[in-house]
LUMLUMDREN-2810 file (N, C-alpha, C; in Angstrom, 1 decimal):
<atoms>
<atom><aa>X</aa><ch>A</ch><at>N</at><xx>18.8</xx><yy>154.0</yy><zz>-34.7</zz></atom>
<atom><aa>X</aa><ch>A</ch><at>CA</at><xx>19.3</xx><yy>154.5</yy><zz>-33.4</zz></atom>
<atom><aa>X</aa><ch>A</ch><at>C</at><xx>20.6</xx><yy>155.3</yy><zz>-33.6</zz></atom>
<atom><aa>X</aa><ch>A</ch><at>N</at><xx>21.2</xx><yy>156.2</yy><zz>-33.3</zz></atom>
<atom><aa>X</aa><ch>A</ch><at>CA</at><xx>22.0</xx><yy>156.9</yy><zz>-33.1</zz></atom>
<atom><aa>X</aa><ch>A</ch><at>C</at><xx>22.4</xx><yy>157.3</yy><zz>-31.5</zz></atom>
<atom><aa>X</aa><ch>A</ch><at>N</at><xx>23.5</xx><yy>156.9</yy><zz>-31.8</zz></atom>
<atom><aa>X</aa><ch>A</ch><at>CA</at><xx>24.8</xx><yy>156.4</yy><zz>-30.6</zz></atom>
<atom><aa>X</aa><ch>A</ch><at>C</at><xx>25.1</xx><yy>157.8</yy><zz>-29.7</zz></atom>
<atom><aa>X</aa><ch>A</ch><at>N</at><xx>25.3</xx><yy>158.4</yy><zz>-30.9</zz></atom>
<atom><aa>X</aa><ch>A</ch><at>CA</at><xx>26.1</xx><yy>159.9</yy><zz>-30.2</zz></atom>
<atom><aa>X</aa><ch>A</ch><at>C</at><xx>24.9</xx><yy>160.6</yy><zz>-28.6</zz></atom>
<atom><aa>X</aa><ch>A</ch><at>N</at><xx>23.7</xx><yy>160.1</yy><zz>-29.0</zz></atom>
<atom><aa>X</aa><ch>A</ch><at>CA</at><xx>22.4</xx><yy>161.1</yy><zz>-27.8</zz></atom>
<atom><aa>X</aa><ch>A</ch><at>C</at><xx>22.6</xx><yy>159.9</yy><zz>-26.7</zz></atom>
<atom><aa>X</aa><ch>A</ch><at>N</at><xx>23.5</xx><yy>158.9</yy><zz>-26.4</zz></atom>
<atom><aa>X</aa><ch>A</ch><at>CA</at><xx>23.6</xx><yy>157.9</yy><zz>-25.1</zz></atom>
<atom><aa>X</aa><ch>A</ch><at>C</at><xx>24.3</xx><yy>158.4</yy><zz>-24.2</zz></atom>
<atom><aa>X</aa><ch>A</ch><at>N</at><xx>23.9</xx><yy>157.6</yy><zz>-23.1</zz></atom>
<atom><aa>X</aa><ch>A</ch><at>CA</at><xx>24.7</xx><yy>158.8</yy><zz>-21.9</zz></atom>
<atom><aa>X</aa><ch>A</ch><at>C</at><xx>26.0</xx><yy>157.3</yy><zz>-22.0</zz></atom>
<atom><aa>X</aa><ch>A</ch><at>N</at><xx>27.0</xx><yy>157.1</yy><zz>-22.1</zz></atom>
<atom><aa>X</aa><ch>A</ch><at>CA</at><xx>28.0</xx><yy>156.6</yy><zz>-22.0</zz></atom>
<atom><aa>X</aa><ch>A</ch><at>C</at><xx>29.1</xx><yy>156.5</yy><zz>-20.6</zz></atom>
<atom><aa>X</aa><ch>A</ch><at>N</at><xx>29.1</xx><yy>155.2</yy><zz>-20.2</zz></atom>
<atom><aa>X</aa><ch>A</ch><at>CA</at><xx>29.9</xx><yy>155.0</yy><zz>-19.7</zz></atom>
<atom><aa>X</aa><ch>A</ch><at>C</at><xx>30.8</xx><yy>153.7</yy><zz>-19.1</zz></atom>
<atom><aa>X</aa><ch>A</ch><at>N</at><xx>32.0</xx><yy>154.7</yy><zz>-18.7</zz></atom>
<atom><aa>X</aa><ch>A</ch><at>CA</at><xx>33.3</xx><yy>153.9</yy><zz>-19.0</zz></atom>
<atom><aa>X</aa><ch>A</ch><at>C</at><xx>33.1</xx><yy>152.4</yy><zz>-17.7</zz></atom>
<atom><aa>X</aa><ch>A</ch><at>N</at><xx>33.5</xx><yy>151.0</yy><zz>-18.6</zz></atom>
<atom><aa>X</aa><ch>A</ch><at>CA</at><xx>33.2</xx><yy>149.6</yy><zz>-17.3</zz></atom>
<atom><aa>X</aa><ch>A</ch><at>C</at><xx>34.6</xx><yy>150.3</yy><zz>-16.3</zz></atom>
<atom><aa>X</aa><ch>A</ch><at>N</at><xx>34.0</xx><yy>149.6</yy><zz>-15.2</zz></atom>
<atom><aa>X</aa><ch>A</ch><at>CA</at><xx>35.1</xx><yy>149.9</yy><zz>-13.7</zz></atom>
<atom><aa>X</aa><ch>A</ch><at>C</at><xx>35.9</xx><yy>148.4</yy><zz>-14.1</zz></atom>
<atom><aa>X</aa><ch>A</ch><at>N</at><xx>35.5</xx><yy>147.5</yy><zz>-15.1</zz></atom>
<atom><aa>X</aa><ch>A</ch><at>CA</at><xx>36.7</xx><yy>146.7</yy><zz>-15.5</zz></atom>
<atom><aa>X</aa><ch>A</ch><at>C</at><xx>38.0</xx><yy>146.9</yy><zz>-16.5</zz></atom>
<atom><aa>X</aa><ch>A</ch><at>N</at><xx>37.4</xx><yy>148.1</yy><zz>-17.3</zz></atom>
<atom><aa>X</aa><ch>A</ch><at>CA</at><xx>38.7</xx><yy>148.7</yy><zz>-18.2</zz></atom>
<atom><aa>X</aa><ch>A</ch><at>C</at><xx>40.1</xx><yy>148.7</yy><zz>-17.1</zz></atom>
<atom><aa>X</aa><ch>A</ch><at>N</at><xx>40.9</xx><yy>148.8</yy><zz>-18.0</zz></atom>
<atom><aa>X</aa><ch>A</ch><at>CA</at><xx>42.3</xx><yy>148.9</yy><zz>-17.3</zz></atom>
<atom><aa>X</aa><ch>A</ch><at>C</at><xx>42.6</xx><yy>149.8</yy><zz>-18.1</zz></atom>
<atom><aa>X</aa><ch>A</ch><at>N</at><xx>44.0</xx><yy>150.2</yy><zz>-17.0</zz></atom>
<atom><aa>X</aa><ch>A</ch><at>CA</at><xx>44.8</xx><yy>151.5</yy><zz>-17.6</zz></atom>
<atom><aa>X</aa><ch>A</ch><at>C</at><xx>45.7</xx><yy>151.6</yy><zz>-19.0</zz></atom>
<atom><aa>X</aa><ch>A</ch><at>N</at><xx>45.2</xx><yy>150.6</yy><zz>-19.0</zz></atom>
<atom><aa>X</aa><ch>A</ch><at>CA</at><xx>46.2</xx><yy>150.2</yy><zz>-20.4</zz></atom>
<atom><aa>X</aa><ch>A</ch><at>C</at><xx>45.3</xx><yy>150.9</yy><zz>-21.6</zz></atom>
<atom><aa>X</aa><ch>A</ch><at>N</at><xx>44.3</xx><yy>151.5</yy><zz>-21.7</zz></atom>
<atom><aa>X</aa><ch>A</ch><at>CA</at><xx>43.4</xx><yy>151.6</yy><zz>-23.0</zz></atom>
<atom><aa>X</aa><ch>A</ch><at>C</at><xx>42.8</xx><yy>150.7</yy><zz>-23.7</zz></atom>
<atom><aa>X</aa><ch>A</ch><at>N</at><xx>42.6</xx><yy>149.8</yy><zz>-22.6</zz></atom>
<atom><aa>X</aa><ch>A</ch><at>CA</at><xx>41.8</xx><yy>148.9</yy><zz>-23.1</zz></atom>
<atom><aa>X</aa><ch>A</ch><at>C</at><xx>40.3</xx><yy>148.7</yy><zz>-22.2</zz></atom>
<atom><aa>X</aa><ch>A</ch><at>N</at><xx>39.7</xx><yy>149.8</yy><zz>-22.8</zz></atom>
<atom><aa>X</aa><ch>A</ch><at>CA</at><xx>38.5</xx><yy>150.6</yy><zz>-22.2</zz></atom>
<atom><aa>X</aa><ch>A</ch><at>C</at><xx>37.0</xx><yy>150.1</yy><zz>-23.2</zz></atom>
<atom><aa>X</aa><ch>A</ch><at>N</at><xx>35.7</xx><yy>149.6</yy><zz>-22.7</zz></atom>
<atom><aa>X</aa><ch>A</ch><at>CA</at><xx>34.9</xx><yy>149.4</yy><zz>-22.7</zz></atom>
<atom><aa>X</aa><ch>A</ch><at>C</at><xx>33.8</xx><yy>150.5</yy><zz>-22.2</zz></atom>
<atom><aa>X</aa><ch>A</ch><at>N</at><xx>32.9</xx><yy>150.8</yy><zz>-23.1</zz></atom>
<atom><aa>X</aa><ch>A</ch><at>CA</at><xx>32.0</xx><yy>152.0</yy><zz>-22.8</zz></atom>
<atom><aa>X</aa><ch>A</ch><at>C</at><xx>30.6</xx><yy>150.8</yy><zz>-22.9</zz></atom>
<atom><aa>X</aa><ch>A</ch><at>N</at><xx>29.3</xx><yy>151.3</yy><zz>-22.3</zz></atom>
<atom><aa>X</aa><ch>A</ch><at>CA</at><xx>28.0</xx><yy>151.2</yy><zz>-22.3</zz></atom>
<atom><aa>X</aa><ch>A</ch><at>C</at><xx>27.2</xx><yy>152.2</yy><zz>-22.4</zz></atom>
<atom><aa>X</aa><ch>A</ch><at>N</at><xx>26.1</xx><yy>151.6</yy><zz>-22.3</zz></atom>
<atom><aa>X</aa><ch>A</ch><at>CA</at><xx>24.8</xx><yy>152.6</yy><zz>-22.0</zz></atom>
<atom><aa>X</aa><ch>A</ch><at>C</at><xx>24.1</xx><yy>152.2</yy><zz>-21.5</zz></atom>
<atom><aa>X</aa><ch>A</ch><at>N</at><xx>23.7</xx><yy>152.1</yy><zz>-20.3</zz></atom>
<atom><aa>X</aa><ch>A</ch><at>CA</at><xx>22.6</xx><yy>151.9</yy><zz>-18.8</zz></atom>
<atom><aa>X</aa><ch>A</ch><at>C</at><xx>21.8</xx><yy>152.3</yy><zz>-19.3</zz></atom>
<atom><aa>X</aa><ch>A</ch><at>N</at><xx>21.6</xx><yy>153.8</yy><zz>-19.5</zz></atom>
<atom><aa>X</aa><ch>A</ch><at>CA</at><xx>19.9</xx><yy>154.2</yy><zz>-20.0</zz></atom>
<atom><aa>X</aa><ch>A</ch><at>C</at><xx>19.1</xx><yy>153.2</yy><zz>-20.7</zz></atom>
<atom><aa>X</aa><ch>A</ch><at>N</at><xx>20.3</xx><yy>153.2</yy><zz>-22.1</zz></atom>
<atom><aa>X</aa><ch>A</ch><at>CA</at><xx>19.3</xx><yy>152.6</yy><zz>-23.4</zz></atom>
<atom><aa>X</aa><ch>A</ch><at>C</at><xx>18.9</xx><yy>151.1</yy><zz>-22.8</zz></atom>
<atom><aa>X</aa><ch>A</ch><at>N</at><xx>19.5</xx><yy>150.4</yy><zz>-22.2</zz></atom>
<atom><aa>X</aa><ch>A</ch><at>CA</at><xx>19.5</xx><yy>149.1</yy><zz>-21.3</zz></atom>
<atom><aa>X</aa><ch>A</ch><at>C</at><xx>17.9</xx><yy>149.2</yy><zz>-20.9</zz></atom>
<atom><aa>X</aa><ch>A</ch><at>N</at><xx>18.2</xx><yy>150.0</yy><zz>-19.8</zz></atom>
<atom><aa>X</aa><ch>A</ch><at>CA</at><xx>16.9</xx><yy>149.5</yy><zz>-18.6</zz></atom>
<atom><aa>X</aa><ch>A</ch><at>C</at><xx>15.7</xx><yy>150.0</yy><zz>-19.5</zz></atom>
<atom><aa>X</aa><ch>A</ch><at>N</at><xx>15.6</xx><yy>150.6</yy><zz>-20.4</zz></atom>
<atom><aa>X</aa><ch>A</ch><at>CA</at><xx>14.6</xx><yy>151.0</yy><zz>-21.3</zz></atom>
<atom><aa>X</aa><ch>A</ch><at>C</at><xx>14.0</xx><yy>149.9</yy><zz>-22.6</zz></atom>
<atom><aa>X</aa><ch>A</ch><at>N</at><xx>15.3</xx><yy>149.4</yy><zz>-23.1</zz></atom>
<atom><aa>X</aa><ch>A</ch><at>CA</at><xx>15.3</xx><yy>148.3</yy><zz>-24.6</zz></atom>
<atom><aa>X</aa><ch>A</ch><at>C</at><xx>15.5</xx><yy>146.7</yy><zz>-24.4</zz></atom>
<atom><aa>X</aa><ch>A</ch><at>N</at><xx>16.3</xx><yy>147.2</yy><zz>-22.8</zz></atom>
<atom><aa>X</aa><ch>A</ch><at>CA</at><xx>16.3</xx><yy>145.4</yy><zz>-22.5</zz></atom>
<atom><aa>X</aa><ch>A</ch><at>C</at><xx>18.0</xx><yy>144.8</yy><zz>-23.7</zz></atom>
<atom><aa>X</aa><ch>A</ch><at>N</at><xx>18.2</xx><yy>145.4</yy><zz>-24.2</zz></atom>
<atom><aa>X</aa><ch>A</ch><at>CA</at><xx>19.5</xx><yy>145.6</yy><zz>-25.3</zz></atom>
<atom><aa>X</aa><ch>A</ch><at>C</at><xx>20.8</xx><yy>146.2</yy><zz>-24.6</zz></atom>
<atom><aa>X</aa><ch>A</ch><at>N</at><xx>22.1</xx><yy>146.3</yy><zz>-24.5</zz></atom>
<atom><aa>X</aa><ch>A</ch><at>CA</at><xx>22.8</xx><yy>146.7</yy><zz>-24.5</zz></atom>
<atom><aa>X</aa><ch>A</ch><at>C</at><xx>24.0</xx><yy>147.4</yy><zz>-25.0</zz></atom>
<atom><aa>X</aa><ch>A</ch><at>N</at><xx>23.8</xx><yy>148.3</yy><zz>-25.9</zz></atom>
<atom><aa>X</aa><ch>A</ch><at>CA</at><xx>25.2</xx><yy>149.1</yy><zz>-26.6</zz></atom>
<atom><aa>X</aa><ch>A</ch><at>C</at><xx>26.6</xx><yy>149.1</yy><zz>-25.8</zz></atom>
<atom><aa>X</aa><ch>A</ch><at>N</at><xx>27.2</xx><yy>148.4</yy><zz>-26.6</zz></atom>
<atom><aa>X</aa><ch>A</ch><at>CA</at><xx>28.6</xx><yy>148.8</yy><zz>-26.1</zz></atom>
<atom><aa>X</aa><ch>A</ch><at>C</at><xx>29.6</xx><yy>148.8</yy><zz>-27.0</zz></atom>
<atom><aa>X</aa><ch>A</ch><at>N</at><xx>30.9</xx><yy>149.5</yy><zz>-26.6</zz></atom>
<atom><aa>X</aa><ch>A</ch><at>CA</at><xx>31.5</xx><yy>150.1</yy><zz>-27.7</zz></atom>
<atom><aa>X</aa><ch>A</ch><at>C</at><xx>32.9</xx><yy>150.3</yy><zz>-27.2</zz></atom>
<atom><aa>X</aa><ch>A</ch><at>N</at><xx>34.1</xx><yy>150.4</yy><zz>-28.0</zz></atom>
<atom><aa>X</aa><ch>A</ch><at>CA</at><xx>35.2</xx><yy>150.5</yy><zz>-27.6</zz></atom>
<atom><aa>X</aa><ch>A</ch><at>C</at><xx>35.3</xx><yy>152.3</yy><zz>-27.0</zz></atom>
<atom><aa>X</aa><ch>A</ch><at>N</at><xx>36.3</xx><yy>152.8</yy><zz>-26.2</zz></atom>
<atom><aa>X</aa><ch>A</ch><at>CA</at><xx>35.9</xx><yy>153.8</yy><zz>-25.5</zz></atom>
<atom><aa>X</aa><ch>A</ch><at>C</at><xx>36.5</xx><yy>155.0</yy><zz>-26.7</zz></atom>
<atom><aa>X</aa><ch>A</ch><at>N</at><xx>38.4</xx><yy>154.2</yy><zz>-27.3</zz></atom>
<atom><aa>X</aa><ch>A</ch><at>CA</at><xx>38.4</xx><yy>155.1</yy><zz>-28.7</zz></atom>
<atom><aa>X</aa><ch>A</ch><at>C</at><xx>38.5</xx><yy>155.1</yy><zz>-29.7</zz></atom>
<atom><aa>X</aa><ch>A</ch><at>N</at><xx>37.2</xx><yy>154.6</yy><zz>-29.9</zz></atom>
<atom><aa>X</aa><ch>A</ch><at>CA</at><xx>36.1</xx><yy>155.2</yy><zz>-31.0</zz></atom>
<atom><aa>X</aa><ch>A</ch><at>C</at><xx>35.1</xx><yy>155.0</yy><zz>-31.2</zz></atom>
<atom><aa>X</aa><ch>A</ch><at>N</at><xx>34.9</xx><yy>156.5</yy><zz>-30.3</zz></atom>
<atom><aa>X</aa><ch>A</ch><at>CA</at><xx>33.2</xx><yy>156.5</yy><zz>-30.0</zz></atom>
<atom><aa>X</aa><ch>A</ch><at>C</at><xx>32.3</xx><yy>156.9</yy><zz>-31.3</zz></atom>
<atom><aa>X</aa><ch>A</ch><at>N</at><xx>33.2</xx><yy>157.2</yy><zz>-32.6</zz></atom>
<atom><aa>X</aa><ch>A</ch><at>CA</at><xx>32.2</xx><yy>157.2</yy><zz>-33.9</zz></atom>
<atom><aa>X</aa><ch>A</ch><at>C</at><xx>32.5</xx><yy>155.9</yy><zz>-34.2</zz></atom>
<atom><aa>X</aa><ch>A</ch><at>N</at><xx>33.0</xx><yy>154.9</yy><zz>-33.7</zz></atom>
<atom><aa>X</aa><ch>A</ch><at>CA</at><xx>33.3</xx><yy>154.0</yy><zz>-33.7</zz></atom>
<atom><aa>X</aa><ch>A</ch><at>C</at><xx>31.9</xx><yy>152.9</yy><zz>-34.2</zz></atom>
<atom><aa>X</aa><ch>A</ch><at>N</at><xx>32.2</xx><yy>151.1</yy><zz>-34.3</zz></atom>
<atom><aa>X</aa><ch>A</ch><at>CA</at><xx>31.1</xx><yy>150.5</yy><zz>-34.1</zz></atom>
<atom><aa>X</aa><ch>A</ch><at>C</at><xx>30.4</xx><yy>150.5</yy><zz>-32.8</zz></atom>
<atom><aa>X</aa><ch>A</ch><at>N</at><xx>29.2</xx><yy>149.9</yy><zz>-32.6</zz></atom>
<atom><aa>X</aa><ch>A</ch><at>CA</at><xx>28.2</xx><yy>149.7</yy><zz>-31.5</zz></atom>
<atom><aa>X</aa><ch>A</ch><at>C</at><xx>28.0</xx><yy>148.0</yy><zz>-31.5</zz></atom>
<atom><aa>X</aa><ch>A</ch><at>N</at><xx>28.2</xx><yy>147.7</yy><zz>-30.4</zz></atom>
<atom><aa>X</aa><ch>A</ch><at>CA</at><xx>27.7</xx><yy>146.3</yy><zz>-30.2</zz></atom>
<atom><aa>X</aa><ch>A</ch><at>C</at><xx>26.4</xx><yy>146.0</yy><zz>-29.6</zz></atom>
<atom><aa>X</aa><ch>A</ch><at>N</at><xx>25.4</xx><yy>145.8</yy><zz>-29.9</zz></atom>
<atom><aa>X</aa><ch>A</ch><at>CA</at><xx>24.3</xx><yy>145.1</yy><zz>-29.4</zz></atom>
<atom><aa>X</aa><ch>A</ch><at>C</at><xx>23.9</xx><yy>144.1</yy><zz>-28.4</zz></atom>
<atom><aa>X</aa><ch>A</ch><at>N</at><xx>24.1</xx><yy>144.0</yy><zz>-27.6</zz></atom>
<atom><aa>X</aa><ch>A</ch><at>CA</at><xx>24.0</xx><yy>142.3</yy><zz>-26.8</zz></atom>
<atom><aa>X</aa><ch>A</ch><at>C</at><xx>22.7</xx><yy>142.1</yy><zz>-25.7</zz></atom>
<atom><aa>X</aa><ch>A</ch><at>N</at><xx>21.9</xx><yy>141.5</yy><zz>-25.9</zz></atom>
<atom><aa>X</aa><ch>A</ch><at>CA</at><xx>21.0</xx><yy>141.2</yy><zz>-24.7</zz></atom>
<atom><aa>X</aa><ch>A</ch><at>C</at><xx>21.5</xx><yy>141.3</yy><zz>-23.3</zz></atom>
<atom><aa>X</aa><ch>A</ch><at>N</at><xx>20.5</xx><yy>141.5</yy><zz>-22.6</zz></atom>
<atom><aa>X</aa><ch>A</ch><at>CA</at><xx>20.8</xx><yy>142.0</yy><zz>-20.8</zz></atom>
<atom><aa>X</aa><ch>A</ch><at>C</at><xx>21.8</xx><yy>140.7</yy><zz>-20.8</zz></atom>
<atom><aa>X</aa><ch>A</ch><at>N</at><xx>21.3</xx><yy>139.6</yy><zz>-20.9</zz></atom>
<atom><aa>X</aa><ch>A</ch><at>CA</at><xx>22.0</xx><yy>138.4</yy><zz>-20.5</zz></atom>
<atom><aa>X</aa><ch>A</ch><at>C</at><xx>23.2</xx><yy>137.9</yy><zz>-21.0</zz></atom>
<atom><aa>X</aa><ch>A</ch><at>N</at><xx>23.6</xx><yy>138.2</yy><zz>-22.5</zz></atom>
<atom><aa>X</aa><ch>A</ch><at>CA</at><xx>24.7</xx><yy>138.3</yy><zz>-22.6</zz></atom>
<atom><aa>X</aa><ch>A</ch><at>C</at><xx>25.8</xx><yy>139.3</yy><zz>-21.7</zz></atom>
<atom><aa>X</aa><ch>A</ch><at>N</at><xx>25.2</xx><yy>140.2</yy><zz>-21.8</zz></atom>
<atom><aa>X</aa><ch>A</ch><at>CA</at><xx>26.3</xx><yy>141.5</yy><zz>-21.2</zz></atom>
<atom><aa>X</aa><ch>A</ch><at>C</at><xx>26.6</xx><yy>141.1</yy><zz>-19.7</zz></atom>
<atom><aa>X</aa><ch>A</ch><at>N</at><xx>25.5</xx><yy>140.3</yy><zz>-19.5</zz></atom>
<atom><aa>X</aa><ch>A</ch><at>CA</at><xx>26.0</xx><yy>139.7</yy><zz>-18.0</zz></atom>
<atom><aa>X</aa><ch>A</ch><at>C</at><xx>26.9</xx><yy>139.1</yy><zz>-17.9</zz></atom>
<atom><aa>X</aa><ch>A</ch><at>N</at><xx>26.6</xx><yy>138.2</yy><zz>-19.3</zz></atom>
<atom><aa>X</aa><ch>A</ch><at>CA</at><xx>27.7</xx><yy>136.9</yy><zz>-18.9</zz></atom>
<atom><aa>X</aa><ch>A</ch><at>C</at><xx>29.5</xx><yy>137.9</yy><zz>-18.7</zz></atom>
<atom><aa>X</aa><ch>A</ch><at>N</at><xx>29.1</xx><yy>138.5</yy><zz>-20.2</zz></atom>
<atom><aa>X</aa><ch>A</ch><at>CA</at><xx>30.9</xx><yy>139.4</yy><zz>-20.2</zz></atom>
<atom><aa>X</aa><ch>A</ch><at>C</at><xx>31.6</xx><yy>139.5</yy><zz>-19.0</zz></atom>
<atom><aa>X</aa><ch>A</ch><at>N</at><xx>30.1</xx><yy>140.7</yy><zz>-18.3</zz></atom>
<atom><aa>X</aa><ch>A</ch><at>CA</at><xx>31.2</xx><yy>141.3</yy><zz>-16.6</zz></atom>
<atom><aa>X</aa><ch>A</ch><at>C</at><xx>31.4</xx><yy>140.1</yy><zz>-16.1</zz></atom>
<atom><aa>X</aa><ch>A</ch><at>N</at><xx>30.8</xx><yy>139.0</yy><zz>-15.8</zz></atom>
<atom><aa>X</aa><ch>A</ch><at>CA</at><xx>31.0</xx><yy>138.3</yy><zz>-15.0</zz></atom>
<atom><aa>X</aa><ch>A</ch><at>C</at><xx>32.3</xx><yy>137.5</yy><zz>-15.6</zz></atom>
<atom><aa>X</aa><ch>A</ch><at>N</at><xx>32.6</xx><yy>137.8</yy><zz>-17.0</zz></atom>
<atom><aa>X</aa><ch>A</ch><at>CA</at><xx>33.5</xx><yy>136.9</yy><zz>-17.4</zz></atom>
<atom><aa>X</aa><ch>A</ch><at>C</at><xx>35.2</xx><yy>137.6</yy><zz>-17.1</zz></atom>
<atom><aa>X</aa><ch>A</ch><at>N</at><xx>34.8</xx><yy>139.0</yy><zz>-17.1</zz></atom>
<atom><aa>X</aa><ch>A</ch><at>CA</at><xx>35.7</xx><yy>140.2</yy><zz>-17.0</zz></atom>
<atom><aa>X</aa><ch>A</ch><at>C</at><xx>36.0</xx><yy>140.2</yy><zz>-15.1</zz></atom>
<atom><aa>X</aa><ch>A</ch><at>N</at><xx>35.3</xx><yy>139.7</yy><zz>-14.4</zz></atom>
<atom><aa>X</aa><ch>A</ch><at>CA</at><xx>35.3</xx><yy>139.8</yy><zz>-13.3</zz></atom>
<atom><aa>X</aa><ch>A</ch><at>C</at><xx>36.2</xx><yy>138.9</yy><zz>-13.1</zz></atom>
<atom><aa>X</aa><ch>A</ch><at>N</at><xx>36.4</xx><yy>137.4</yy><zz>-14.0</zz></atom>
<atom><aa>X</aa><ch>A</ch><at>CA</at><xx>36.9</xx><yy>136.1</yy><zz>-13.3</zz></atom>
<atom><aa>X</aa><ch>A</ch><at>C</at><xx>38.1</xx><yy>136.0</yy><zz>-14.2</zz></atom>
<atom><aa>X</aa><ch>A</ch><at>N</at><xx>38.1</xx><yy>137.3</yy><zz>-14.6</zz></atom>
<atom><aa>X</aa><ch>A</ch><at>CA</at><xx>40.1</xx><yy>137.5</yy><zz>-15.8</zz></atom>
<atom><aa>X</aa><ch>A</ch><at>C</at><xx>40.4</xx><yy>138.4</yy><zz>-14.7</zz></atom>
<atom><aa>X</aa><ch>A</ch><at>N</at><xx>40.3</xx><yy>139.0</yy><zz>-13.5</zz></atom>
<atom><aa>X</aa><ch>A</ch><at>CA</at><xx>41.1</xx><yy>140.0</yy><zz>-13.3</zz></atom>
<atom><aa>X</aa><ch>A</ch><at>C</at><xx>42.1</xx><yy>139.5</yy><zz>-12.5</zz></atom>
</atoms>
């Protein structure tokens, strides 16, 4: 797979601080998988996580804010 053809985008949980989290929806609703990635460095690593992990995250990103 190659990262760079994802449509990317930034969580509405990042803060202004640069401490920014990117996804990919498309590859998601298609692979059932979810890429996610720090926002700088997008040649950066790719993280992999099942639908249900990624859930758990926001929800965990939801209950730090």
């Amino acid at each position: 797979m190659t990262t760079e053809s994802l449509d990317w985008i930034k969580s509405s949980y990042s803060g202004n601080g640069g401490q920014c989290v990117e996804w990919a929806p498309s590859y998601a609703s298609v692979h059932g998988v979810v890429p996610v990635r720090d926002s700088k460095q997008s040649d950066g690593p790719v993280l992999m996580v099942s639908a249900a992990a990624f859930t758990g995250l926001v929800a965990m990103a939801r209950d730090t804010r």
